[in-house]
SEKOLNU-851996 format. One line per 8 residues: for each residue z, y, x of C-alpha. Coordinates in steps of 0.05 Angstrom, whole numbers. Example, Ala and Ser with C-alpha at 12.3 -4.5 7.8 and 13.67 -1.06 7.14 Angstrom:
2
156/-90/246 | 143/-21/273
***
This chain:
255
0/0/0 | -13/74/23 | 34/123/41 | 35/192/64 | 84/220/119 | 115/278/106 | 178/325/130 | 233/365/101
266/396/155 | 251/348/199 | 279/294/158 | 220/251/165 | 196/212/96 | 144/163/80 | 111/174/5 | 88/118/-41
52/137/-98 | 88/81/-152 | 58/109/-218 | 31/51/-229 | 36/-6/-179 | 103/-22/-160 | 129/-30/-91 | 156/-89/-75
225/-112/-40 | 226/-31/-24 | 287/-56/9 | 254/-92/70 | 196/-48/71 | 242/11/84 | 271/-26/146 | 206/-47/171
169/15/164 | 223/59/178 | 231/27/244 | 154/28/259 | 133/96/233 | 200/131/257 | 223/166/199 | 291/170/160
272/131/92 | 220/119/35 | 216/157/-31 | 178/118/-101 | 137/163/-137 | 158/134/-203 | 146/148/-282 | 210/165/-311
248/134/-361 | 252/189/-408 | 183/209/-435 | 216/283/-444 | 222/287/-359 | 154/281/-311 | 176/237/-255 | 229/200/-225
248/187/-151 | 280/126/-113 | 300/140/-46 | 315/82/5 | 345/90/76 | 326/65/144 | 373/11/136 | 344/-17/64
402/18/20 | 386/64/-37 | 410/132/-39 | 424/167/-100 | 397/230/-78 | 367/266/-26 | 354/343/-12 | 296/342/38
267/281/2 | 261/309/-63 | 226/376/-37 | 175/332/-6 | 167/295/-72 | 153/357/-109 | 98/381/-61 | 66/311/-71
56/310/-136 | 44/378/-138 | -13/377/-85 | -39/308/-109 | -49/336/-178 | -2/290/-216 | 27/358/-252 | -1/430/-259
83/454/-273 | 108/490/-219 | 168/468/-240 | 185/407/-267 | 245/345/-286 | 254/290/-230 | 303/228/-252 | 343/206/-200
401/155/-186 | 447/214/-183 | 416/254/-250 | 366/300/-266 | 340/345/-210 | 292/414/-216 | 246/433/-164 | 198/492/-166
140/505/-127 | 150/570/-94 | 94/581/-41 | 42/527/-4 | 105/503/42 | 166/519/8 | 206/485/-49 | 271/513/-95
312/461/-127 | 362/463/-176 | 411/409/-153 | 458/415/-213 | 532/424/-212 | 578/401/-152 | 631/354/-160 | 682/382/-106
737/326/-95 | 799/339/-46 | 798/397/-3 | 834/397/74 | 859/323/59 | 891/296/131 | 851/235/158 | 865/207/235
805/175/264 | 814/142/331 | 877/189/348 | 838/247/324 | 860/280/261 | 811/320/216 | 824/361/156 | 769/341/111
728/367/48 | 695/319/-1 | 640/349/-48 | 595/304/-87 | 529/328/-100 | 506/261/-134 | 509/233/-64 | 584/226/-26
605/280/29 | 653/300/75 | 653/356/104 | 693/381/168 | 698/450/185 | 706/456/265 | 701/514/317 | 645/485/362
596/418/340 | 593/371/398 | 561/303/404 | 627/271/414 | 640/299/339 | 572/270/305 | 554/213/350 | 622/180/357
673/204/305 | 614/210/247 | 610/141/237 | 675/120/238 | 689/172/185 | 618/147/145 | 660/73/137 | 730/97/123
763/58/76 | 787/120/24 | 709/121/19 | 691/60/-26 | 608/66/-25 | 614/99/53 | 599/178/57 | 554/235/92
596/268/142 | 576/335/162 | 609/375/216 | 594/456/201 | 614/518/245 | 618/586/208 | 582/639/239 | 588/692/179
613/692/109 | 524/674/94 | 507/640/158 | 526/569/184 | 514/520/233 | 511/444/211 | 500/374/243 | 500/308/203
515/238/202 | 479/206/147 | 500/144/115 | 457/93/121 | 417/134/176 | 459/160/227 | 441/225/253 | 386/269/225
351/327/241 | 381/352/168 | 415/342/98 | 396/377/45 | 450/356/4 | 501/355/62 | 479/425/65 | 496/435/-6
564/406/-1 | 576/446/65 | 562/510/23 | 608/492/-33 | 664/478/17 | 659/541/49 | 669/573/-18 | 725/533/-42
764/540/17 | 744/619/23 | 698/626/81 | 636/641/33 | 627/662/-29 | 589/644/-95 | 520/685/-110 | 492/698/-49
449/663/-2 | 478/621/59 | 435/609/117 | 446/536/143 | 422/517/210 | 403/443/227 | 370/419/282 | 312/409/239
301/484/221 | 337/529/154 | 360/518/97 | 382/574/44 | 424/543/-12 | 465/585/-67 | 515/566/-114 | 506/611/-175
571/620/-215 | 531/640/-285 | 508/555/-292 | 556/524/-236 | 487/502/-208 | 477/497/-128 | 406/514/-112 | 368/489/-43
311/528/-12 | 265/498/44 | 196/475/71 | 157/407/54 | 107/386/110 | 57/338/117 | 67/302/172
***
């Protein structure tokens, strides 16, 4: 089956079209191609349930597990179907495991999505790690986060306490874990241990999460726009107090 490679960030994606032949065991193929094409996951271009909504999306990671959601994936989904012609909506309803998401076409490269309303769970809970303790910030944005507010990011951080933290037992289906440095009240700095993945160049909804953190604990505030800077390029996301909604703004790239 074809596929089409494409890039959020630099989270790297490979595209099946699956309006009407199925893919099958997307489990294994997600391991195997993931491994030979280099990228992060695979995202189904499927009908959706609901006849009332256009599409939906499944989402599988390098290691065969589904994701309920996924930031960069689903603004790479919307410029597919937008540039392949399957809808002439700018804006239109995506299913996914985690609920209905709304992207909108903004310019040739760049994608808006509504990601609905955060679920923010515990905030500066103590967890020890290795001897190391962290004050961490859960925030569910369909998908499980933690997120770890720290005064400089350092590979010892991501690479060896991320995935320690990922498989902690308090989190019963594993979590993101994203380690973000303030720079201003609308700018931030964020690296990213994926579950499933292990480090990306970028989370879209770890950069979601890392915005509604900041707010909650009083670094940022709701309304404006926060810059977030991953190693894959910018995100801008806001969390708009009038709907509760968290909205993500970034590029799509073919690849």
């Amino acid at each position: 089956m074809e596929y089409t490679k494409m890039h959020g960030t630099q989270n790297k994606f490979l595209v099946f079209d699956n309006m009407e032949e199925p893919l099958e065991n997307p489990q294994a193929a997600s391991i195997e191609l993931c491994r030979k094409e280099d990228v992060d996951g695979i995202i189904l271009v499927m009908p959706p349930k609901n006849k009332n909504n256009d599409f939906m999306m499944r989402i599988f990671n390098r290691d065969g597990s589904e994701a309920e959601m996924c930031g960069n994936g689903i603004r790479c989904f919307a410029r597919y179907v937008f540039d392949s012609r399957m809808t002439e909506k700018k804006m239109f309803n995506i299913e996914t495991l985690a609920g209905l998401r709304v992207p909108e076409i903004i310019s040739k490269n760049m994608v808006k999505v509504d990601m609905d309303e955060p679920k923010p769970g515990k905030m500066n809970e103590r967890l020890v790690i290795g001897g190391r303790e962290f004050a961490i910030n859960t925030v569910s944005m369909g998908n499980p986060h933690c997120v770890i507010f720290v005064d400089r990011i350092t590979d010892s951080l991501v690479l060896g306490d991320g995935p320690r933290i990922e498989v902690d037992k308090r989190f019963s289906k594993k979590t993101n874990v994203e380690f973000i440095r303030m720079i201003d009240d609308d700018e931030i700095e964020m690296r990213v241990w994926e579950r499933g993945t292990g480090e990306t160049m970028a989370c879209g909804t770890g950069a979601c999460a890392s915005v509604v953190a900041a707010v909650l604990n009083g670094k940022s505030r709701k309304d404006g726009d926060v810059k977030v800077h991953l190693l894959g390029g910018d995100l801008v996301i806001r969390w708009n107090s009038a709907t509760d909604h968290v909205f993500m703004t970034g590029n799509a790239e073919y690849l």
